[in-house]
C-alpha positions in Angstrom: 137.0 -30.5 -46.6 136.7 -32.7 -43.5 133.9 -35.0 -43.4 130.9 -34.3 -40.1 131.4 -36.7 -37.7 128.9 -35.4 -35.2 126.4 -32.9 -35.5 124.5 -31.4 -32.6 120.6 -29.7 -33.5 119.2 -27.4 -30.9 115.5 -26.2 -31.5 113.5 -23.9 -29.7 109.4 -24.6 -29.4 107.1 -22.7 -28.2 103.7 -23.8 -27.5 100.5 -21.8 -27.9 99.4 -20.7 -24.7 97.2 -23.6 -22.7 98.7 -26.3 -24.9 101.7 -27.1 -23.2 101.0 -30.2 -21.6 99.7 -31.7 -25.0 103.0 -30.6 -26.6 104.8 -32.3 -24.1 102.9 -35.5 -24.4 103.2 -35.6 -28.2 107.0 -35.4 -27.7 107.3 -38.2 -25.3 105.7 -40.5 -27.7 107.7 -38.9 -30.2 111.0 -39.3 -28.6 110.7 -43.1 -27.6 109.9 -43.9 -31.1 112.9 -41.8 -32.1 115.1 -43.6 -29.4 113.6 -46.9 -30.2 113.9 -47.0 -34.3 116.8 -44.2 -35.1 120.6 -45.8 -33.7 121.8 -43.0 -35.1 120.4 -40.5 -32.9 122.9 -40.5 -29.8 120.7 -37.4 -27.9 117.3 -36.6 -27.8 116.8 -34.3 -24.4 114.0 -31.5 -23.8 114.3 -29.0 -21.2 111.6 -26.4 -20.3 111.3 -23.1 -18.8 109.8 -23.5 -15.9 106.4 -22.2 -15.0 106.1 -20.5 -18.7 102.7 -20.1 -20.5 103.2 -20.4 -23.7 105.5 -23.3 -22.1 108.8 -22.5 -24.0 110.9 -26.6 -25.0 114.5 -26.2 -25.9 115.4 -29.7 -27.5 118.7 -30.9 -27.8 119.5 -33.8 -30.5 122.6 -35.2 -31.1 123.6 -37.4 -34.3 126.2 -39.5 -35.2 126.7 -38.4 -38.5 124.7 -36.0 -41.0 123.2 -39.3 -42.3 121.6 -40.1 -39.0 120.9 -36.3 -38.9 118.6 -37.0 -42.6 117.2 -39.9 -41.7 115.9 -38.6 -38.4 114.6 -35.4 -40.7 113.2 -38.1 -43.1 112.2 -41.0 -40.3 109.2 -40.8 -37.4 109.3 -37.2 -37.4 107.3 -37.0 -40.4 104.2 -38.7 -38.9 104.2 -36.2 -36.0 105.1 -32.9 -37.7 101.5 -31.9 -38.2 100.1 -32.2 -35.2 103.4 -30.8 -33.3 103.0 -27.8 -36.0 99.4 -27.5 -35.0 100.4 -27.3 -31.4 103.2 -24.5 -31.6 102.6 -20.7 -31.2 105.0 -20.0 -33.8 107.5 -21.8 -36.4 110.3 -23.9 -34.5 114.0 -22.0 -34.8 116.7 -24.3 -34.7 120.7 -24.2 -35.4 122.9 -26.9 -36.5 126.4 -27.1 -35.1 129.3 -29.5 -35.4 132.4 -29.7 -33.2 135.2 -26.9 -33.8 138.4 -27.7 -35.2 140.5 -26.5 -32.5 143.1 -28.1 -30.7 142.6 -28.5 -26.6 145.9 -29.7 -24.0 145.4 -30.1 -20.8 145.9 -32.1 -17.9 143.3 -32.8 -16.4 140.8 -35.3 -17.9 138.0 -33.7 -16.1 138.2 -30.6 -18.0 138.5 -32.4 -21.3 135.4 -34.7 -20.5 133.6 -31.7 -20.2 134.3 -30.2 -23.7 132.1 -33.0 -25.3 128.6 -32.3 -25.8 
């Protein structure tokens, strides 16, 4: 079995309606902390849908390592999981993936830059 060397989480939020702009507020304080204390976390991005009540956050995080992946799960997040649960319409749903074994050739070094997540 090979060892994860990279493991991407994407979550989907969903706010209940009128509270969008606190959620978004909690998870800018929550991301600098993450960014600031947690080397290990190489992505921490949120993206909206636009003009959406409940506002709808898709967050994409990126780890170095499934380590990094715990301690985020086990780090900062902890002190703002119940408010951010308070705050969401509904449970958060979110999928783990790691990079496919597969083998890529090409020439062009554009296209293989764009592979990477």
């Amino acid at each position: 079995m090979s060892q994860v060397s990279e493991l991407v989480v994407i979550a989907q939020l969903r706010a209940k309606p009128g509270q969008g702009p606190e959620l978004l507020s909690l998870l800018s304080d929550l991301a600098a902390e993450v960014l600031r204390t947690e080397p290990g976390t190489l992505r921490y991005a949120f993206l909206v849908e636009p003009d959406t009540d409940p506002l709808r956050v898709t967050v994409i995080e990126g780890y170095a390592s499934r380590a990094a992946a715990d301690a985020h799960n086990t780090g900062v997040l902890t002190n703002y999981l119940p408010r951010l649960l308070e705050l969401l319409d509904v449970a958060p749903v979110t999928v783990e993936l790691q990079p496919a074994e597969m083998k890529v050739s090409t020439d062009d070094e554009a296209a293989v830059a764009r592979l990477s997540v």
